[in-house]
C-alpha positions as CSV (number, residue, x, y, z in Angstrom):
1,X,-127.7,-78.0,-1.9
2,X,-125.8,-80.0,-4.6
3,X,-123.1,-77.4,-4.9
4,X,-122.7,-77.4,-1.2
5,X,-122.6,-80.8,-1.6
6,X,-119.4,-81.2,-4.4
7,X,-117.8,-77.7,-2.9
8,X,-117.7,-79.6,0.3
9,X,-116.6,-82.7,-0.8
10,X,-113.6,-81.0,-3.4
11,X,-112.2,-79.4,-0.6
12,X,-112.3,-82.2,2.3
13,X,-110.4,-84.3,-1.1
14,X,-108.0,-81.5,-2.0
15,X,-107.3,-81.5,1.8
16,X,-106.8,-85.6,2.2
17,X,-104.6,-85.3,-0.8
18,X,-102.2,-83.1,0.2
19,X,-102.0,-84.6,4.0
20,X,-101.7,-88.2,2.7
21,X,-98.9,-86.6,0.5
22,X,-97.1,-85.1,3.2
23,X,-97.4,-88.5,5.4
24,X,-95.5,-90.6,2.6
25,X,-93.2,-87.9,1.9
26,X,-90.4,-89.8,3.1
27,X,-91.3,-92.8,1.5
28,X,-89.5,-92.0,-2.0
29,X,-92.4,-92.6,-4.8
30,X,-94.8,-94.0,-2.4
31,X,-98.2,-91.8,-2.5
32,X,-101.7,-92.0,-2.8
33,X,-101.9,-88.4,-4.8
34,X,-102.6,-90.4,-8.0
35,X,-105.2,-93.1,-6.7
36,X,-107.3,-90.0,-4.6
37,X,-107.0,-87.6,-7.7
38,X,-108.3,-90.3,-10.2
39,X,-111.3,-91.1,-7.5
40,X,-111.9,-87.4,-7.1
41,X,-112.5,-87.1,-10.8
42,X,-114.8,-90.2,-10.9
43,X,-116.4,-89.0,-7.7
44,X,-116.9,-85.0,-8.9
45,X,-116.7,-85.1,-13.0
46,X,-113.8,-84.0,-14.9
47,X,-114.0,-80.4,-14.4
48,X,-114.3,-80.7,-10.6
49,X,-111.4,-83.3,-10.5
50,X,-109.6,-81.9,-12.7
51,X,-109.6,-78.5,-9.8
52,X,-109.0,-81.1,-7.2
53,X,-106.1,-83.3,-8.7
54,X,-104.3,-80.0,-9.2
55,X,-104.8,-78.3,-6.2
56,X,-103.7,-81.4,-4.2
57,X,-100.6,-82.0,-5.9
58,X,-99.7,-77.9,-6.3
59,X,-100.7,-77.7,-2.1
60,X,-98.4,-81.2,-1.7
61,X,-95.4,-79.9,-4.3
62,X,-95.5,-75.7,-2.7
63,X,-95.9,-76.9,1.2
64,X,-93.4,-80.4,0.9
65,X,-91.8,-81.3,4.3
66,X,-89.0,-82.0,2.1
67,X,-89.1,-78.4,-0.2
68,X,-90.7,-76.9,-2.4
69,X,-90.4,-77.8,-5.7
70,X,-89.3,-75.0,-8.9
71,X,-91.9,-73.4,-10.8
72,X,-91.9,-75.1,-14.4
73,X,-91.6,-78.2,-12.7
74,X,-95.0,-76.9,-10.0
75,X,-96.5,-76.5,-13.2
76,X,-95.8,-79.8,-14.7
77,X,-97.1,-81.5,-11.8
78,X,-99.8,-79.3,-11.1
79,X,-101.2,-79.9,-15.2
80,X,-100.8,-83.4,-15.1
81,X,-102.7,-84.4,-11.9
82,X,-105.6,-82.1,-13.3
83,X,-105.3,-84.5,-16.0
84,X,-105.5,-87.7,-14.1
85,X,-108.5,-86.2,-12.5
86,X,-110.0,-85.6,-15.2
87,X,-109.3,-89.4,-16.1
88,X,-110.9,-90.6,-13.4
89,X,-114.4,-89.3,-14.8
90,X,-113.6,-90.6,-17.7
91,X,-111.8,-94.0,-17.5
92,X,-113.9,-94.3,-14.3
93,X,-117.1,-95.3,-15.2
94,X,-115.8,-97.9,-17.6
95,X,-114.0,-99.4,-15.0
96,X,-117.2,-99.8,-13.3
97,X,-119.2,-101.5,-16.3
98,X,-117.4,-104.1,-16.6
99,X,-118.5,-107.4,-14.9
100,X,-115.8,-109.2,-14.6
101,X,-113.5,-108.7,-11.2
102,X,-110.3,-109.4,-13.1
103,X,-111.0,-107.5,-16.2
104,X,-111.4,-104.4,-13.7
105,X,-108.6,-105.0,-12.4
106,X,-106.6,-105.0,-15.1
107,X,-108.2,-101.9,-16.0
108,X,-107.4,-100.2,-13.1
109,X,-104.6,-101.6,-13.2
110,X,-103.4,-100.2,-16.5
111,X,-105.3,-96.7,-15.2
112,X,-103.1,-96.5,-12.3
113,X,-99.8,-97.3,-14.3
114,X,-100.8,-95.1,-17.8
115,X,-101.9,-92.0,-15.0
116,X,-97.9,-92.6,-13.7
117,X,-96.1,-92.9,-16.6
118,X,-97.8,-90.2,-18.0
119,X,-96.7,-88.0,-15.1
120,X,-93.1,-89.4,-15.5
121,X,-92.7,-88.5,-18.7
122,X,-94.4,-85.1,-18.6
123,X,-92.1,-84.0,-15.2
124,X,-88.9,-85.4,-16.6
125,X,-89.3,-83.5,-19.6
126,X,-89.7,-80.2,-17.9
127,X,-87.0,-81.2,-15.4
128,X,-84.9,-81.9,-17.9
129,X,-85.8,-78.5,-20.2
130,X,-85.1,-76.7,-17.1
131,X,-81.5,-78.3,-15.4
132,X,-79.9,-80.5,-17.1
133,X,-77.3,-80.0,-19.3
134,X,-75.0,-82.5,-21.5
135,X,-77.2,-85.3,-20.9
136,X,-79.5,-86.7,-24.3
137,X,-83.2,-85.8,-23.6
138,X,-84.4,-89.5,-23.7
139,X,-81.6,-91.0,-21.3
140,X,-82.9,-88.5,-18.7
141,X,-86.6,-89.0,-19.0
142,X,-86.3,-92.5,-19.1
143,X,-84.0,-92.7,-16.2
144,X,-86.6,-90.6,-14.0
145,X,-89.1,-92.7,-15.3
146,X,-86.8,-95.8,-13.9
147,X,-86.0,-94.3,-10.8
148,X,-90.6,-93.9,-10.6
149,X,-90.6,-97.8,-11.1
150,X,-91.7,-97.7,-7.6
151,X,-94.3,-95.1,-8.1
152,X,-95.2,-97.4,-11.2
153,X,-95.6,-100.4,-9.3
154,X,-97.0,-98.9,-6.4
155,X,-99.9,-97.1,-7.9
156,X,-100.3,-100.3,-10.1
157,X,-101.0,-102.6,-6.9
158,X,-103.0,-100.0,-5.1
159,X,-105.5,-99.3,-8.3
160,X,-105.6,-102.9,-8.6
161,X,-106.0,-103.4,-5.2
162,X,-108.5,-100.9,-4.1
163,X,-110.2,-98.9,-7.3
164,X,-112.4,-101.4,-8.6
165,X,-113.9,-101.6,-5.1
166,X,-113.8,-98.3,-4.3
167,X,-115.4,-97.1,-7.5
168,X,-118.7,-99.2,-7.0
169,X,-119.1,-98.0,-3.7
170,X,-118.8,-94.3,-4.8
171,X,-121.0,-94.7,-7.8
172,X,-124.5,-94.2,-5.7
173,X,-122.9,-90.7,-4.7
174,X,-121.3,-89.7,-8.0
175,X,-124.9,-90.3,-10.2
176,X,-126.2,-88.1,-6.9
177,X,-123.6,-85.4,-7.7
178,X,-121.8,-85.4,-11.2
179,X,-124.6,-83.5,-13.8
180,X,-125.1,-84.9,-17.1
């Protein structure tokens, strides 16, 4: 029944993942990929959310209103929201622990804004690898990563905002569903 249970539950969360990323798709940098694939990790275990973070954001970057986006890049996106799954099952739980409200925010805080920065870096490096040309390495990852500061601040605000919360409501059903 327990596998039932998470096979269920990855696929209804791959699913909100990639339809909450086609409903912001024309809100440049504005998404909730990041905040569901960390909770999916916490929620499943790393392995699990690791699946789920990158089959949301490979569904979301191959089926985009707004195009599909080039293989090494795919890739790129696809590895590093595995990886923020697998954060969440990680960075999670400590997030949980700790007692004070505004030290977990500012964990979650610095969660949601390390998980985008991160992905910056990471993308704008393959981007970069793959089309640009005459342009020094660093002056193009770092101006993709300014042109994210919305992403940044976004995912900042809504981790703040809504993880801490979130992850001591979940935490009944993970301990039901993550194995140790």
């Amino acid at each position: 029944m327990r596998a039932t249970r998470v096979t269920l539950l990855a696929s209804l969360l791959t699913a909100l993942i990639f339809a909450t990323g086609q409903a912001l798709a024309a809100v440049p940098n504005v998404e909730t990929i990041t905040f569901l694939s960390f909770v999916s990790g916490y929620l499943l275990g790393p392995w699990v959310g690791m699946l789920v973070g990158a089959c949301g954001m490979g569904a979301h970057s191959l089926f985009n209103v707004m195009g599909a986006v080039p293989p090494p890049v795919l890739l790129a996106q696809v590895t590093c929201y595995g990886a923020i799954g697998c954060a969440g099952a990680v960075a999670g739980p400590a997030v949980v622990r700790l007692r004070s409200r505004a030290a977990a925010v500012a964990a979650a805080v610095a969660a949601g804004a390390g998980a985008v920065i991160g992905y910056q870096v990471v993308v704008n490096t393959v981007s970069f690898m793959t089309f640009a040309s005459g342009v020094p390495l660093w002056t193009y990852v770092w101006g993709g990563v300014a042109f994210g500061a919305v992403q940044l601040a976004w995912n900042a605000v809504l981790f703040g905002a809504a993880l801490p919360s979130t992850l001591r409501v979940l935490a009944r059903h993970r301990r039901e569903l993550v194995r140790r």
